[in-house]
LUMDOPA-776697 format. One line per 3 residues: for each residue x, y, z of N, C-alpha, C, CB. Coordinates in steps of 0.05 Angstrom, whole numbers, always signed. Glycine has a CB too. Layout:
// residues N
X,Y,Z,X,Y,Z,X,Y,Z,X,Y,Z; ... .
This chain:
// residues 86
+1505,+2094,+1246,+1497,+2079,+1223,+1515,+2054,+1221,+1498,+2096,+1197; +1501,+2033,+1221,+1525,+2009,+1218,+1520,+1997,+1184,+1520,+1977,+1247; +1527,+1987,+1175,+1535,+1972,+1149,+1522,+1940,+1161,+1577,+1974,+1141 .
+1501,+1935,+1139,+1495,+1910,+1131,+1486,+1901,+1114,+1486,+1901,+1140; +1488,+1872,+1099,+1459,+1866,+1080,+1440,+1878,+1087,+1446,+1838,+1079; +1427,+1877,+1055,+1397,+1887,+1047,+1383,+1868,+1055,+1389,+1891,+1017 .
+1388,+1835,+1063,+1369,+1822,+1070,+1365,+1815,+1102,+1373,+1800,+1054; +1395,+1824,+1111,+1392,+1822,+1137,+1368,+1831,+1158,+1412,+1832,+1141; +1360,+1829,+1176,+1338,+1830,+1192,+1335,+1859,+1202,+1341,+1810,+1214 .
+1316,+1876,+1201,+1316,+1893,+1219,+1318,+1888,+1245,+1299,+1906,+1217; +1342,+1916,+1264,+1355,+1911,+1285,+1332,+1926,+1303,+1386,+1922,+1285; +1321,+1909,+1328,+1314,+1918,+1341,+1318,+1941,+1362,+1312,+1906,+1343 .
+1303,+1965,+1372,+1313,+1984,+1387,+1302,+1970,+1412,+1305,+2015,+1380; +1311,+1971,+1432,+1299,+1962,+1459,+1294,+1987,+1472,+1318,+1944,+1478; +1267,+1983,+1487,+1262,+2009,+1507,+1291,+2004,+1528,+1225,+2006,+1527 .
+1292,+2024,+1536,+1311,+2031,+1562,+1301,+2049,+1585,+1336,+2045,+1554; +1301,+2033,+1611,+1284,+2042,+1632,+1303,+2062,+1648,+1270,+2017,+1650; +1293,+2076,+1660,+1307,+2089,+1679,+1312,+2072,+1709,+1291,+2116,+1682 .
+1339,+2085,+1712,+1353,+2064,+1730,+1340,+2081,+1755,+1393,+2060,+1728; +1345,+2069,+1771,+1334,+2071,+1800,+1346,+2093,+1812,+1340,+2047,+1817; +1357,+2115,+1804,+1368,+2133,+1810,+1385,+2137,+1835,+1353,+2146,+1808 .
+1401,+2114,+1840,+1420,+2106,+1864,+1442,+2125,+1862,+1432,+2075,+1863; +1448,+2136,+1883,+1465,+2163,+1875,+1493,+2158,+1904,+1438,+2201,+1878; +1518,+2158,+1899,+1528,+2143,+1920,+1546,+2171,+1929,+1546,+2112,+1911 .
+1549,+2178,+1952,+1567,+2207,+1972,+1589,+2187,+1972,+1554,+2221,+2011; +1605,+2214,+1961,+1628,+2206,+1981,+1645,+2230,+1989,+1648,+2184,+1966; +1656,+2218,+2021,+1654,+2251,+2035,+1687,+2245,+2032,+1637,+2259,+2074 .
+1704,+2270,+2047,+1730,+2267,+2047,+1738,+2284,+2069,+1744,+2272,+2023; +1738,+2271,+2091,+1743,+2302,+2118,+1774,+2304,+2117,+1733,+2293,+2161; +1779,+2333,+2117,+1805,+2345,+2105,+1816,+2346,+2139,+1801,+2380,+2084 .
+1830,+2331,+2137,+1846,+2325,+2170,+1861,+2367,+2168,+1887,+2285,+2167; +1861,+2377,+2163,+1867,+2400,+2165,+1855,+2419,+2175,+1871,+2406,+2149; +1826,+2416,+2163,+1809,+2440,+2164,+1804,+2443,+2186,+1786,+2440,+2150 .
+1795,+2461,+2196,+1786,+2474,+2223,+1769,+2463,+2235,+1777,+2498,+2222; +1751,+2452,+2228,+1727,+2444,+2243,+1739,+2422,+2256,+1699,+2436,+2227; +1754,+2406,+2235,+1759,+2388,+2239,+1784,+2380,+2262,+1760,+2384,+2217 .
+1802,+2396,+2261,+1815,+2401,+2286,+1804,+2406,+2315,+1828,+2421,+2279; +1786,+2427,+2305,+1768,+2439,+2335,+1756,+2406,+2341,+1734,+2470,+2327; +1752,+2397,+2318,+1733,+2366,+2335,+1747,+2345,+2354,+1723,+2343,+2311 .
+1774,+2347,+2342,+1790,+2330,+2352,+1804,+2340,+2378,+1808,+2322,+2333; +1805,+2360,+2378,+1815,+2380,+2407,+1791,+2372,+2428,+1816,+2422,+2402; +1768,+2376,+2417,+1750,+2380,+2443,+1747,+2348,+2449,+1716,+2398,+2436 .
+1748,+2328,+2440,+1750,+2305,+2447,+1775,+2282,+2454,+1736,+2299,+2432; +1798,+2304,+2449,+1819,+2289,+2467,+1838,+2275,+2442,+1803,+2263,+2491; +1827,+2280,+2422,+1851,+2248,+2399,+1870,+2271,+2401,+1841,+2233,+2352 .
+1889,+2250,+2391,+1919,+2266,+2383,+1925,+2259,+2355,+1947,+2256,+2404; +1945,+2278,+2353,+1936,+2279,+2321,+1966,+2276,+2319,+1918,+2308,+2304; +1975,+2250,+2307,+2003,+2236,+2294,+2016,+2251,+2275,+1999,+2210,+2280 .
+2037,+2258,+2276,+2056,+2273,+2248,+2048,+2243,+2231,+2102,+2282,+2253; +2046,+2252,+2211,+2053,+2231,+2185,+2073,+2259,+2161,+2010,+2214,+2165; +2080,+2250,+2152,+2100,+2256,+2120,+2080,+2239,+2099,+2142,+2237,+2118 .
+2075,+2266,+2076,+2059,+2255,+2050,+2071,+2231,+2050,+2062,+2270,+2021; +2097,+2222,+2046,+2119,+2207,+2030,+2136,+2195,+2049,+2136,+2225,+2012; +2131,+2178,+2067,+2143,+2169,+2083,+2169,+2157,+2076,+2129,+2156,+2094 .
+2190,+2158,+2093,+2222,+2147,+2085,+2230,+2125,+2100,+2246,+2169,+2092; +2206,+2114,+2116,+2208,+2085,+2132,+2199,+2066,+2112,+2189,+2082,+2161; +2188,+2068,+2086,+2188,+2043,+2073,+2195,+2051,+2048,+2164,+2027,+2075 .
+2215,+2046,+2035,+2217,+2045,+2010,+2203,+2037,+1988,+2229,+2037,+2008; +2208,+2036,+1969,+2195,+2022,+1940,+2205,+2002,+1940,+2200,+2032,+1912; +2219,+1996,+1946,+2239,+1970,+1948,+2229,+1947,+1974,+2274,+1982,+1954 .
+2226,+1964,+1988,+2210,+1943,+2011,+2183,+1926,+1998,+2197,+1964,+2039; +2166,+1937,+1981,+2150,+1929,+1975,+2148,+1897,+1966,+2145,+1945,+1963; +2169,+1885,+1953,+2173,+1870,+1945,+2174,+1850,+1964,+2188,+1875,+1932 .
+2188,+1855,+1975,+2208,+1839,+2010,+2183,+1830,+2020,+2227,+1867,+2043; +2154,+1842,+2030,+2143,+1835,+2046,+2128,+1808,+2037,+2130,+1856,+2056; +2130,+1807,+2011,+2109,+1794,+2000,+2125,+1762,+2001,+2098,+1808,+1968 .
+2148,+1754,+1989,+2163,+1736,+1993,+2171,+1729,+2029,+2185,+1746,+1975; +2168,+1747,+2049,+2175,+1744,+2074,+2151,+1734,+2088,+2185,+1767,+2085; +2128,+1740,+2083,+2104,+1734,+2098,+2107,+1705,+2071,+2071,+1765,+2100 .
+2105,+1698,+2062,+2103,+1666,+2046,+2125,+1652,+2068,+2117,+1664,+2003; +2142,+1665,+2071,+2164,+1648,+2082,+2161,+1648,+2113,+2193,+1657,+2074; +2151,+1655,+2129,+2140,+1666,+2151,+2115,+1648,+2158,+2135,+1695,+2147 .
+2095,+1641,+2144,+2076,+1631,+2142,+2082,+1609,+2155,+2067,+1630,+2119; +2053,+1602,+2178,+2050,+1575,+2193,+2075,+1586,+2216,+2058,+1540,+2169; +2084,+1590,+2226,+2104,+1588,+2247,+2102,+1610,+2264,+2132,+1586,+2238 .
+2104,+1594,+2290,+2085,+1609,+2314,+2114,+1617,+2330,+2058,+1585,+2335; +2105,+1633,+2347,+2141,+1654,+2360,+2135,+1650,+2390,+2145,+1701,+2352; +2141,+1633,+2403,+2121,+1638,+2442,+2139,+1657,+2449,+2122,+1606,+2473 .
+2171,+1656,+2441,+2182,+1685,+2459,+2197,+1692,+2433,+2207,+1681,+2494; +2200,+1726,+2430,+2209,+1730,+2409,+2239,+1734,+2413,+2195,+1751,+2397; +2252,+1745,+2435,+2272,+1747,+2448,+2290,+1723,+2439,+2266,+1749,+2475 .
+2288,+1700,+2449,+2299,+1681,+2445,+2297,+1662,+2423,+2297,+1674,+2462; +2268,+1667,+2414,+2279,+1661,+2379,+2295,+1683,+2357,+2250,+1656,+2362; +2300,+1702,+2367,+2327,+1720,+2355,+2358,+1712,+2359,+2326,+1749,+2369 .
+2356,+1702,+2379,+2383,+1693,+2396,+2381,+1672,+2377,+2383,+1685,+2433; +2366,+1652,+2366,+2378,+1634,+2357,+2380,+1631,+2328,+2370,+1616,+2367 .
């Protein structure tokens, strides 16, 4: 119920159509599960340790990359070796 003048206009109801009934999957293959292992065995991948929580990048790194790639930007490396040396 909303609040208005008595003289104000009656508010129109609009029909409302039914939407096209677009319905979107979304899958999630559990790198664990069995099948899923057996799939990867019989075709050869290898399967990488990862850590939920990796300890090669910090919270703190996050910051770093963003200021380093700005500063990094445009400049090309032909040998990396010897642009360290200098």
């Amino acid at each position: 119920m909303t609040w208005k003048h008595p003289s104000s206009p009656v508010t129109k109801k609009f029909k409302v159509q039914r939407s096209a009934a677009k319905v979107m999957a979304t899958v999630f293959w559990d790198a664990k599960a069995n099948l899923t292992q057996q799939w990867l065995q019989r075709y050869g991948w290898e399967i990488l340790p990862h850590p939920a929580h990796s300890p090669d990048l910090a919270p703190s790194d996050f910051h770093l990359f963003g200021p380093l790639k700005h500063h990094l930007g445009g400049m090309a490396f032909v040998d990396l070796i010897s642009e360290l040396r200098n």
